[in-house]
PQR file with spaces between the fields and no chain letter, atoms N, CA, C, O and H, PARSE charges and radii, in Angstrom:
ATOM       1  N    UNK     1      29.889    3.611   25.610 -0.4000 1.5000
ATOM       2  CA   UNK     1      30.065    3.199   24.230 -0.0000 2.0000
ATOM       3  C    UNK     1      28.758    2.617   23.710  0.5500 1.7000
ATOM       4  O    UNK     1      28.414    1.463   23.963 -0.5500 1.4000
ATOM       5  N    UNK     2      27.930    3.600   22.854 -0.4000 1.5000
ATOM       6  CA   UNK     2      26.706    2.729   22.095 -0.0000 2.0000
ATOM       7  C    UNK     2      27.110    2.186   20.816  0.5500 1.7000
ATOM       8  O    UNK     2      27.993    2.649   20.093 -0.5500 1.4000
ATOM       9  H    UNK     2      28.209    4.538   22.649  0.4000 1.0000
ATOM      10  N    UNK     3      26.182    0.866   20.530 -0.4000 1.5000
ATOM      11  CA   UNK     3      26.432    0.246   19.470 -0.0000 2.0000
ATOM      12  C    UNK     3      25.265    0.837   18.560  0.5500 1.7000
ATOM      13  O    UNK     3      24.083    0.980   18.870 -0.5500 1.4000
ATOM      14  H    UNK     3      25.465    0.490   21.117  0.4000 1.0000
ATOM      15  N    UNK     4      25.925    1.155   17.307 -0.4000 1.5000
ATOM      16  CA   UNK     4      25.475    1.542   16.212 -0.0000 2.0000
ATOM      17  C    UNK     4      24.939    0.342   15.617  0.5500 1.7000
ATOM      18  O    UNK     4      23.753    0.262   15.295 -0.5500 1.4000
ATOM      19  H    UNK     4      26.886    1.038   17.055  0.4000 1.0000
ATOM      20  N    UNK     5      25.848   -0.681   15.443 -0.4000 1.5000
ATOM      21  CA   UNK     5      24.854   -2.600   15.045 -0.0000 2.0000
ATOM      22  C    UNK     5      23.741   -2.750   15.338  0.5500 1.7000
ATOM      23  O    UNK     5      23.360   -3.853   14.945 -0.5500 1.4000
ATOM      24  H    UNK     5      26.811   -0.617   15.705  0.4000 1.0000
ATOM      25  N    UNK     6      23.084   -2.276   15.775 -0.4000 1.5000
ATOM      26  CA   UNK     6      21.668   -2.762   16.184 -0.0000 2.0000
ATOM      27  C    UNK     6      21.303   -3.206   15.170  0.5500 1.7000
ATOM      28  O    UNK     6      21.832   -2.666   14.198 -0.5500 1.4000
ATOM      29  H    UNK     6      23.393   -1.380   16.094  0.4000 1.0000
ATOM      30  N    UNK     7      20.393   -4.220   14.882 -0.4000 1.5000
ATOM      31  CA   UNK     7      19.044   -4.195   13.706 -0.0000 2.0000
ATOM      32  C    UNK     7      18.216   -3.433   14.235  0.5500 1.7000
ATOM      33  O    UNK     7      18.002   -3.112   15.404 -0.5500 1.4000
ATOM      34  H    UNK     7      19.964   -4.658   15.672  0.4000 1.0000
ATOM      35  N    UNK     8      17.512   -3.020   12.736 -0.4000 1.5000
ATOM      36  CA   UNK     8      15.684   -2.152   13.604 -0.0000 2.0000
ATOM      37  C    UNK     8      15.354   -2.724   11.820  0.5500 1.7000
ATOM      38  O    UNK     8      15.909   -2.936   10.742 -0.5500 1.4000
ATOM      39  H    UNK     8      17.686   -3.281   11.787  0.4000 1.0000
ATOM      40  N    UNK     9      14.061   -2.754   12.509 -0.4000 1.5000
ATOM      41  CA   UNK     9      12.756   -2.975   11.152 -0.0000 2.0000
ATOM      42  C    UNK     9      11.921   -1.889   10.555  0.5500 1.7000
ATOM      43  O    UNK     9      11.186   -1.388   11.405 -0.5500 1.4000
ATOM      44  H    UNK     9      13.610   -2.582   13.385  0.4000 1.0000
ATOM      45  N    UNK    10      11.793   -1.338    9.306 -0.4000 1.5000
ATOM      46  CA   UNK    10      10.809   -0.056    9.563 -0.0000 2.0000
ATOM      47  C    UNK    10       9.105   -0.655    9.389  0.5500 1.7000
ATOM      48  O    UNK    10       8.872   -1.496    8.521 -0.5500 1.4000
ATOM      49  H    UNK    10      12.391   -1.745    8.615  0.4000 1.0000
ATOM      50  N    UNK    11       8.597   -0.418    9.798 -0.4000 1.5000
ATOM      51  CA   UNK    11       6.888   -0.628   10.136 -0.0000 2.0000
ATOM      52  C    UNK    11       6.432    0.731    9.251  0.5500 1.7000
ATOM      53  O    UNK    11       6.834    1.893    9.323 -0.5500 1.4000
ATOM      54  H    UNK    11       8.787    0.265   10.503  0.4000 1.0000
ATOM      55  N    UNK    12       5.231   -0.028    8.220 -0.4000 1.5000
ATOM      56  CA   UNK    12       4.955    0.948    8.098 -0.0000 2.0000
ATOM      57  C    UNK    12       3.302    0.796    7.881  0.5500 1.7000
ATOM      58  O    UNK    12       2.972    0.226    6.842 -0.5500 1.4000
ATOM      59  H    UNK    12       4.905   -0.971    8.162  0.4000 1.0000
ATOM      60  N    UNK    13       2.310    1.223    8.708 -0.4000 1.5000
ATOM      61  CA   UNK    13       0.587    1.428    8.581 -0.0000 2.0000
ATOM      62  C    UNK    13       0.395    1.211    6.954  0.5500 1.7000
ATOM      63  O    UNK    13       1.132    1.815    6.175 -0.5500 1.4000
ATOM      64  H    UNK    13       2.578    1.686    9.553  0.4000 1.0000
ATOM      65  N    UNK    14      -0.422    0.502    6.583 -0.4000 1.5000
ATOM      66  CA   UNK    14      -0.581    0.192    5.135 -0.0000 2.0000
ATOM      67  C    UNK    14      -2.243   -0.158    4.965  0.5500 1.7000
ATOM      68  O    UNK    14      -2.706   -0.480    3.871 -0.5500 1.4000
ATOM      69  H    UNK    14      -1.021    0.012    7.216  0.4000 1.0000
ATOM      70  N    UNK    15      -2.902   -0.072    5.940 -0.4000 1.5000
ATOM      71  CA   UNK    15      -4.378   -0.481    5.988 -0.0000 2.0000
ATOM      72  C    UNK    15      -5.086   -0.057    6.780  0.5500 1.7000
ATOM      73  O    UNK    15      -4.650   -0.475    7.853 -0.5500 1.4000
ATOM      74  H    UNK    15      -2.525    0.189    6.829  0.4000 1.0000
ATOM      75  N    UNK    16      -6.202    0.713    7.004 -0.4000 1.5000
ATOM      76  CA   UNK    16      -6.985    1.591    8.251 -0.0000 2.0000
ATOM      77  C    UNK    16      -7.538    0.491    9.210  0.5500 1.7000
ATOM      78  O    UNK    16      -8.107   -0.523    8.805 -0.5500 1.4000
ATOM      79  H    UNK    16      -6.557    1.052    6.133  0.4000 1.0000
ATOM      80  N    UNK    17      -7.190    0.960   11.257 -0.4000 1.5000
ATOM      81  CA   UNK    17      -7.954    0.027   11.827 -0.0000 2.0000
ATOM      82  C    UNK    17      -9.542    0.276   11.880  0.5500 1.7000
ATOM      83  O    UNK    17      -9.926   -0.088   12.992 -0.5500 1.4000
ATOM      84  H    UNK    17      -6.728    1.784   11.586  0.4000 1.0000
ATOM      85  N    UNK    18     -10.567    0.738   11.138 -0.4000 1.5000
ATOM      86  CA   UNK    18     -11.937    0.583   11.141 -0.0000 2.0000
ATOM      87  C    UNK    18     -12.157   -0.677   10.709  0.5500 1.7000
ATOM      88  O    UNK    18     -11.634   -1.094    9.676 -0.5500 1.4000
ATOM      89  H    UNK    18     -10.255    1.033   10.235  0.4000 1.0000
ATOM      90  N    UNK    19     -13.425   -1.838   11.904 -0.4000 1.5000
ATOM      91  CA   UNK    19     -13.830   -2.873   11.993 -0.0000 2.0000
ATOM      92  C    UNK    19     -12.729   -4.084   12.221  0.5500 1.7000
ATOM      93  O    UNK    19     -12.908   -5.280   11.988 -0.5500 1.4000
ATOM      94  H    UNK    19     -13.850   -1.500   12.743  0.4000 1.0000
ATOM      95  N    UNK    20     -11.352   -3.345   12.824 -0.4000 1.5000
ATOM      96  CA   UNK    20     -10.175   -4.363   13.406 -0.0000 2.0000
ATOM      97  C    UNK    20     -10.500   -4.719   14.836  0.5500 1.7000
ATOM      98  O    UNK    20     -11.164   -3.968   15.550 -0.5500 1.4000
ATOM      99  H    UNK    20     -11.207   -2.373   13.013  0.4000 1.0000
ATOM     100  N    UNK    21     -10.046   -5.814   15.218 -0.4000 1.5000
ATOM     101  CA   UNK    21     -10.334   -6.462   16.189 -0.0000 2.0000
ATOM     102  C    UNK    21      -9.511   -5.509   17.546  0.5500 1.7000
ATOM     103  O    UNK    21      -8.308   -5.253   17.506 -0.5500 1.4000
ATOM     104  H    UNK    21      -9.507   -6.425   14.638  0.4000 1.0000
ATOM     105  N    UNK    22     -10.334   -5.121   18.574 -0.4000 1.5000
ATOM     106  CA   UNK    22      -9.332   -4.096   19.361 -0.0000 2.0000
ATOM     107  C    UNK    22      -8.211   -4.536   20.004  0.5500 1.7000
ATOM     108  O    UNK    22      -7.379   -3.717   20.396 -0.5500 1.4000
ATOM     109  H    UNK    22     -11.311   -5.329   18.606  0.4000 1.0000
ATOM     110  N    UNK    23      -8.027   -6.017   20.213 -0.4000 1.5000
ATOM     111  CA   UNK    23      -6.278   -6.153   20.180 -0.0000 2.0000
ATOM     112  C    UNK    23      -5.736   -5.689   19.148  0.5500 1.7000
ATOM     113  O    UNK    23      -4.980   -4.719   19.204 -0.5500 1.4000
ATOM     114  H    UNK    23      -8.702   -6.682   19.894  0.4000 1.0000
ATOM     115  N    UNK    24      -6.025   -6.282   18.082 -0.4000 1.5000
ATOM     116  CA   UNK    24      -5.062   -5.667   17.113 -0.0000 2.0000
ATOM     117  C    UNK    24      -4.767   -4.304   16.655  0.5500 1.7000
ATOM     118  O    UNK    24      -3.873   -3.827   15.956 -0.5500 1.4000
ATOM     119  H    UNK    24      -6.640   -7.070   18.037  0.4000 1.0000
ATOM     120  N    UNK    25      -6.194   -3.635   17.498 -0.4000 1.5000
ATOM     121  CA   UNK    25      -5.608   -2.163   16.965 -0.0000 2.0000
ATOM     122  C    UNK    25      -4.619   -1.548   18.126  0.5500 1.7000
ATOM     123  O    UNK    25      -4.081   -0.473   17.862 -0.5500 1.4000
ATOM     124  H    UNK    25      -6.920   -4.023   18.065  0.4000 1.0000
ATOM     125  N    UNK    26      -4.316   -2.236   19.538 -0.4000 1.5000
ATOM     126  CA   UNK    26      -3.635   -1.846   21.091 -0.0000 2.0000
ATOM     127  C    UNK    26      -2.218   -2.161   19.738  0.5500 1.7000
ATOM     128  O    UNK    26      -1.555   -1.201   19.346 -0.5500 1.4000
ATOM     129  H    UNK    26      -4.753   -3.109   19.752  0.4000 1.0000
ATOM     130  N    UNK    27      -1.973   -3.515   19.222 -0.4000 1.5000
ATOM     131  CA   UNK    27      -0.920   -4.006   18.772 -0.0000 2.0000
ATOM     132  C    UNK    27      -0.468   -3.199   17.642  0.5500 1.7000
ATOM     133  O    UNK    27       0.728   -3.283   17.361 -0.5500 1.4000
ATOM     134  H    UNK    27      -2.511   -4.295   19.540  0.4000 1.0000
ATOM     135  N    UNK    28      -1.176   -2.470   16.979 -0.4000 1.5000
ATOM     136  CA   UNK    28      -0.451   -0.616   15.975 -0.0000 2.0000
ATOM     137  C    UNK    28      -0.228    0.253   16.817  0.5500 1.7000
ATOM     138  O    UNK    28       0.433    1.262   16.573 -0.5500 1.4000
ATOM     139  H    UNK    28      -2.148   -2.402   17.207  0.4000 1.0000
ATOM     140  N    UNK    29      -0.859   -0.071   18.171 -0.4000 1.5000
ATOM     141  CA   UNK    29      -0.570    1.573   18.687 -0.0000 2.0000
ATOM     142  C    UNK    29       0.971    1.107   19.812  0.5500 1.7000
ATOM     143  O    UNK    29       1.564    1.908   20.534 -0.5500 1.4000
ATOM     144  H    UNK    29      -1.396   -0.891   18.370  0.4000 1.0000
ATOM     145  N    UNK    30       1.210    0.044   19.694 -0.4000 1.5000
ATOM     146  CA   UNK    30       2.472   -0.811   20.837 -0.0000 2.0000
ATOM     147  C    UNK    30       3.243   -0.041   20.026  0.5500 1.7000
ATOM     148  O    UNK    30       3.763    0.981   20.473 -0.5500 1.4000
ATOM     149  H    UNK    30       0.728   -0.606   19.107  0.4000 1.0000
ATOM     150  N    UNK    31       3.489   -0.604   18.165 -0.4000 1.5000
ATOM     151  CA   UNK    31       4.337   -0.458   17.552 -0.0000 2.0000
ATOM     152  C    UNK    31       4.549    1.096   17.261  0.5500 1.7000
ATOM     153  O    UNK    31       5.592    1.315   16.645 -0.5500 1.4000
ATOM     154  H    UNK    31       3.067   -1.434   17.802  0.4000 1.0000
ATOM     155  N    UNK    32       3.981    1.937   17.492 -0.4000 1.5000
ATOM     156  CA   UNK    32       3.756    3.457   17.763 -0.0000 2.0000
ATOM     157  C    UNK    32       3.380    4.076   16.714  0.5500 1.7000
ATOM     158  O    UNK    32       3.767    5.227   16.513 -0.5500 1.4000
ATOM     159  H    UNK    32       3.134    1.760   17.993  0.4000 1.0000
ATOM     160  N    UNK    33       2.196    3.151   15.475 -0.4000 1.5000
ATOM     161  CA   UNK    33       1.706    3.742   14.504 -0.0000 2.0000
ATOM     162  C    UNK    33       0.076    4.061   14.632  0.5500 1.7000
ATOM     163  O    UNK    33      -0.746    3.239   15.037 -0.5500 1.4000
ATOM     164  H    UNK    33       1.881    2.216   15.638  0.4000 1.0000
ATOM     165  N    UNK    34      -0.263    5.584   14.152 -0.4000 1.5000
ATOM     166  CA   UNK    34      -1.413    5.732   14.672 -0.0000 2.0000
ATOM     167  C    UNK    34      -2.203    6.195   13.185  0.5500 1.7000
ATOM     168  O    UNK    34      -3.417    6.001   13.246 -0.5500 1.4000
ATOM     169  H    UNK    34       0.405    6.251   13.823  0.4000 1.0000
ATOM     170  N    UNK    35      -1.844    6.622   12.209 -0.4000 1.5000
ATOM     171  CA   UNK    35      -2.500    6.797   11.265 -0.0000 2.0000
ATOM     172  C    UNK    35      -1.737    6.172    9.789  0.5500 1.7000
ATOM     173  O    UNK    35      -0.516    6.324    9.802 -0.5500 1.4000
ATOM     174  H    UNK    35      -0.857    6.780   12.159  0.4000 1.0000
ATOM     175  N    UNK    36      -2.200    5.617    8.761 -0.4000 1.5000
ATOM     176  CA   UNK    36      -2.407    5.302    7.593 -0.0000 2.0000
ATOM     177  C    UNK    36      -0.989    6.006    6.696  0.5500 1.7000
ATOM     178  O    UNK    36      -0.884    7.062    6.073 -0.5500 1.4000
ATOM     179  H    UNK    36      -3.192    5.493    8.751  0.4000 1.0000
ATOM     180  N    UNK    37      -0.128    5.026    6.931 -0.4000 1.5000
ATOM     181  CA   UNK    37       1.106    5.749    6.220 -0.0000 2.0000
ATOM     182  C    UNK    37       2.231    6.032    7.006  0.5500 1.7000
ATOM     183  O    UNK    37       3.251    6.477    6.479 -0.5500 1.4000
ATOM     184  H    UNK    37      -0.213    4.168    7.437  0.4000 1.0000
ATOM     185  N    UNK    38       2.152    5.808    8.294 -0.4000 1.5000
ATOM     186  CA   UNK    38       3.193    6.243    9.581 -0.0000 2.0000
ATOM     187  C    UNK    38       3.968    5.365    9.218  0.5500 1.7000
ATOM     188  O    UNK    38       3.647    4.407    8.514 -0.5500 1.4000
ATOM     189  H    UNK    38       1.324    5.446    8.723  0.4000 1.0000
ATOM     190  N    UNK    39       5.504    5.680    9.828 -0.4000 1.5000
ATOM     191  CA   UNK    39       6.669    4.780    9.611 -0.0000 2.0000
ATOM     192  C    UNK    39       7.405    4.909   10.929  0.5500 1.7000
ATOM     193  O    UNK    39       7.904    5.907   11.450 -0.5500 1.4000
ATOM     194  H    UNK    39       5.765    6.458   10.399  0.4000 1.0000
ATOM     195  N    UNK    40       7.344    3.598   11.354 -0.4000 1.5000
ATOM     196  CA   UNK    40       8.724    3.424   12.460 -0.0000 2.0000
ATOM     197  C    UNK    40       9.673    2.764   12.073  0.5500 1.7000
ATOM     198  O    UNK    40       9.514    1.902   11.210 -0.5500 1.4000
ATOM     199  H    UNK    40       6.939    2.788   10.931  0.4000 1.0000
ATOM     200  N    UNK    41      10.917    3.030   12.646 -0.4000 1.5000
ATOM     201  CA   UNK    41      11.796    2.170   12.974 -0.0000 2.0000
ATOM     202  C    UNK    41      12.057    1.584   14.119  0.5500 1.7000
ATOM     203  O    UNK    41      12.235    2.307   15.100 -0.5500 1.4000
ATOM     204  H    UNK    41      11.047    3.731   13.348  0.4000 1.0000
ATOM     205  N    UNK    42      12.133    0.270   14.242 -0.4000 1.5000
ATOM     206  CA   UNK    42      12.263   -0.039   15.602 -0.0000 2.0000
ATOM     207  C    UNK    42      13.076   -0.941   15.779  0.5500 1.7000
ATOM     208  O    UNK    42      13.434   -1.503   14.744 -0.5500 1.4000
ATOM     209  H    UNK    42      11.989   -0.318   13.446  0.4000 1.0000
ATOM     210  N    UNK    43      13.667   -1.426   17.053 -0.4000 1.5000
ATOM     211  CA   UNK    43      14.675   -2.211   17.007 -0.0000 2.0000
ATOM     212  C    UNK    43      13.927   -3.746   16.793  0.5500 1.7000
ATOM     213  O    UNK    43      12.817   -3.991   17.266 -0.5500 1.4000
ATOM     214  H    UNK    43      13.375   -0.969   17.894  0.4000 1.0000
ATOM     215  N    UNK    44      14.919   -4.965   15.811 -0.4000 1.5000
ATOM     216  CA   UNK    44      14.430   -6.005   15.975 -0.0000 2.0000
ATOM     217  C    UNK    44      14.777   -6.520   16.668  0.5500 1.7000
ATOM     218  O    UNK    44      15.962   -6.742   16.915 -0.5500 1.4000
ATOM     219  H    UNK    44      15.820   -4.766   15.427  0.4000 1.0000
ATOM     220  N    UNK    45      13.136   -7.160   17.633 -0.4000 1.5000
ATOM     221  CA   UNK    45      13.299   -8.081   18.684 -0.0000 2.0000
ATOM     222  C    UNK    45      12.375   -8.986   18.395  0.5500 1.7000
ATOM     223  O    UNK    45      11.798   -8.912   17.310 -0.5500 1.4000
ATOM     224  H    UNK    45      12.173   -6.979   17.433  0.4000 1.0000
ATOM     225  N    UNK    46      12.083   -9.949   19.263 -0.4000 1.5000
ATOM     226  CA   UNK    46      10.960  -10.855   19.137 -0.0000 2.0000
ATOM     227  C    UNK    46       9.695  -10.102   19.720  0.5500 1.7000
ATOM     228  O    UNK    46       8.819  -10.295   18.878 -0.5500 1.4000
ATOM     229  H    UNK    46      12.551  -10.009   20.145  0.4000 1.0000
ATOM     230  N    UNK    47       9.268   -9.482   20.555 -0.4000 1.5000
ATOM     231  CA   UNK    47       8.449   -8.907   20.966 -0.0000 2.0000
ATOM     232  C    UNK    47       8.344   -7.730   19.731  0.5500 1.7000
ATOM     233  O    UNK    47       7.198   -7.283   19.770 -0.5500 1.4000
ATOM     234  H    UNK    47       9.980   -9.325   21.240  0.4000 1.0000
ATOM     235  N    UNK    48       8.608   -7.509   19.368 -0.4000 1.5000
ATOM     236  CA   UNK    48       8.245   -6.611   17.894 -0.0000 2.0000
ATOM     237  C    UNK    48       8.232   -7.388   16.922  0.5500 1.7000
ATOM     238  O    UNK    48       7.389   -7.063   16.086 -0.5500 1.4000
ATOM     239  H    UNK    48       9.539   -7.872   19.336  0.4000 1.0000
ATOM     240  N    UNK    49       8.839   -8.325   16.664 -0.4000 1.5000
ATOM     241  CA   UNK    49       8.167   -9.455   15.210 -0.0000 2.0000
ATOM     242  C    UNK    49       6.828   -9.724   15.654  0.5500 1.7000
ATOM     243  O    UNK    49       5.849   -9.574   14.922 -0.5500 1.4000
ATOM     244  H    UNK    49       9.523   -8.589   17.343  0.4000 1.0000
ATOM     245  N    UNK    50       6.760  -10.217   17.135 -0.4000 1.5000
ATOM     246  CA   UNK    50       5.617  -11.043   17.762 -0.0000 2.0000
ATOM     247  C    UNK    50       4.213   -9.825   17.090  0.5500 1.7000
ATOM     248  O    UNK    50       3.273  -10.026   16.320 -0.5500 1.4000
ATOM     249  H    UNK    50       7.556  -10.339   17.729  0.4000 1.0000
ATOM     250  N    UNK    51       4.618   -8.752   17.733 -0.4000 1.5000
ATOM     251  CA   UNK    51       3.501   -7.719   17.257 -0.0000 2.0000
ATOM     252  C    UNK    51       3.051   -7.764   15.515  0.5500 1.7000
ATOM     253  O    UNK    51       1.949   -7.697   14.971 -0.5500 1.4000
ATOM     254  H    UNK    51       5.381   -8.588   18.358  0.4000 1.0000
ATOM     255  N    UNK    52       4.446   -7.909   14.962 -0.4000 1.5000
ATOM     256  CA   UNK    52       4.018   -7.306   13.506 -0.0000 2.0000
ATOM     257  C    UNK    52       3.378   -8.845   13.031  0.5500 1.7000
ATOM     258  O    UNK    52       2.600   -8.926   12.081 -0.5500 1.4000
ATOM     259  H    UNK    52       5.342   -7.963   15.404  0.4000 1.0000
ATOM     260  N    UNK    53       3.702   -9.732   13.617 -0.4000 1.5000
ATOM     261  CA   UNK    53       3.382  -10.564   13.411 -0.0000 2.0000
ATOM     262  C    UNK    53       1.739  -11.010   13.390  0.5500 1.7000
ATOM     263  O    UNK    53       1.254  -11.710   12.500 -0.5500 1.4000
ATOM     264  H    UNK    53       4.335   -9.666   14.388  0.4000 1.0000
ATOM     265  N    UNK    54       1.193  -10.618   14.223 -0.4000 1.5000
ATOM     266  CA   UNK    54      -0.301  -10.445   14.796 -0.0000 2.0000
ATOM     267  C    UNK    54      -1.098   -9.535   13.787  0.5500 1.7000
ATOM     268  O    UNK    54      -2.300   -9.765   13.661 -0.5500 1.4000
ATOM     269  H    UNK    54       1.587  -10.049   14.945  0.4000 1.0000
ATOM     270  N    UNK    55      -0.384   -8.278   12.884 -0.4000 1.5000
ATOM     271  CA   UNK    55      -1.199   -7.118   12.477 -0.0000 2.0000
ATOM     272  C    UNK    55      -0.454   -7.644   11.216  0.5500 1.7000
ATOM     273  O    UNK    55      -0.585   -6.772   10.358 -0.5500 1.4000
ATOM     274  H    UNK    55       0.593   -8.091   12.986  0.4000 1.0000
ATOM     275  N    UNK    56       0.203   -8.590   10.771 -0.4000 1.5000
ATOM     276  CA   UNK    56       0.832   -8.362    9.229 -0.0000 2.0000
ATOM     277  C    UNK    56      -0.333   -7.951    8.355  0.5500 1.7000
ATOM     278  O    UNK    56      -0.089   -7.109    7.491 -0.5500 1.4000
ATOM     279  H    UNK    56       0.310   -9.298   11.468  0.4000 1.0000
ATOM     280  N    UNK    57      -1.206   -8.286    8.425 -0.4000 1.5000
ATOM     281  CA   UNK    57      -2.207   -7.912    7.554 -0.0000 2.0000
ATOM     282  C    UNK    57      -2.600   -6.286    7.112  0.5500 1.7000
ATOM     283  O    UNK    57      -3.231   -5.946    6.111 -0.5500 1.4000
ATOM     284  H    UNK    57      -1.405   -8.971    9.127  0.4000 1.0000
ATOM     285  N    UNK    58      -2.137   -5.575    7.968 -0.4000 1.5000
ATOM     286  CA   UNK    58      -2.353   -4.292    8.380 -0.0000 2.0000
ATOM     287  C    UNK    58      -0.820   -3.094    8.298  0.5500 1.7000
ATOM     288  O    UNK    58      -0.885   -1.867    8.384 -0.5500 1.4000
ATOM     289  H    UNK    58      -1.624   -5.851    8.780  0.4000 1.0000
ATOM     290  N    UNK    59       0.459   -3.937    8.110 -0.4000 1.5000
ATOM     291  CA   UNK    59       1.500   -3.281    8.127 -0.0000 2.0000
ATOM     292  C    UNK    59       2.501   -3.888    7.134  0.5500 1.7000
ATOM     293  O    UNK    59       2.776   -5.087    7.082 -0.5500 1.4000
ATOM     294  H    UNK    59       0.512   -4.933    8.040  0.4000 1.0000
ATOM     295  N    UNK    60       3.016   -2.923    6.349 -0.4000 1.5000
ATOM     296  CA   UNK    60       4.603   -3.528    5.527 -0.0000 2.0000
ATOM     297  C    UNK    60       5.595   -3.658    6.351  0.5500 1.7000
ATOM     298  O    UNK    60       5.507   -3.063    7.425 -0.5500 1.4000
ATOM     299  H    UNK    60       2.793   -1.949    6.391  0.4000 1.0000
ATOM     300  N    UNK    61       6.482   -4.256    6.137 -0.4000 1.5000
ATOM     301  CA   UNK    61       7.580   -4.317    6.946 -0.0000 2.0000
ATOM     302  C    UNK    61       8.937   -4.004    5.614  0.5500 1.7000
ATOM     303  O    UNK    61       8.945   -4.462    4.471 -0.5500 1.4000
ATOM     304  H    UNK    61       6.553   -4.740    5.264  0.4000 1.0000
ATOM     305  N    UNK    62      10.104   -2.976    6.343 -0.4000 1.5000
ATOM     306  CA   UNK    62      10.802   -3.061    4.954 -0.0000 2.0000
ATOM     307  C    UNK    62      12.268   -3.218    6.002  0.5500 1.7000
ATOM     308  O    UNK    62      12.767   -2.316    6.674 -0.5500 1.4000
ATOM     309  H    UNK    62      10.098   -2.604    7.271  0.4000 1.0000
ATOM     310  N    UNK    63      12.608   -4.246    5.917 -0.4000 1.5000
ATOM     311  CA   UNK    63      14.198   -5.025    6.930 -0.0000 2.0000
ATOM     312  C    UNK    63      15.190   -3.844    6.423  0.5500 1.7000
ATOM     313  O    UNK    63      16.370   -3.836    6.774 -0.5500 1.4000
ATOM     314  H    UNK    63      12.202   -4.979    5.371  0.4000 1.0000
């Protein structure tokens, strides 16, 4: 029996990593966005806030 309830967050690339600090660019590629406009959904956890959290500067988030 899977639960359909989950939360997920969609992520979405909103700013290019040229001259980003290379953690922060490991921390777009965790969230599995690799070019300018990509959209995930992912489940919300703390280890994925923690990420978007680090790159907000660099990603929309739409709950």
């Amino acid at each position: 029996m899977a639960k359909n309830n989950v939360a997920t967050v969609r992520v979405r690339l909103v700013k290019g990593l040229r001259g980003v600090q290379q953690r922060h660019r490991l921390s777009v590629r965790a969230l599995g966005l690799n070019k300018i406009n990509d959209v995930r959904e992912l489940k919300d956890s703390p280890q994925v806030r923690g990420l978007i959290n680090k790159v907000g500067y660099l990603v929309s988030v739409e709950e």
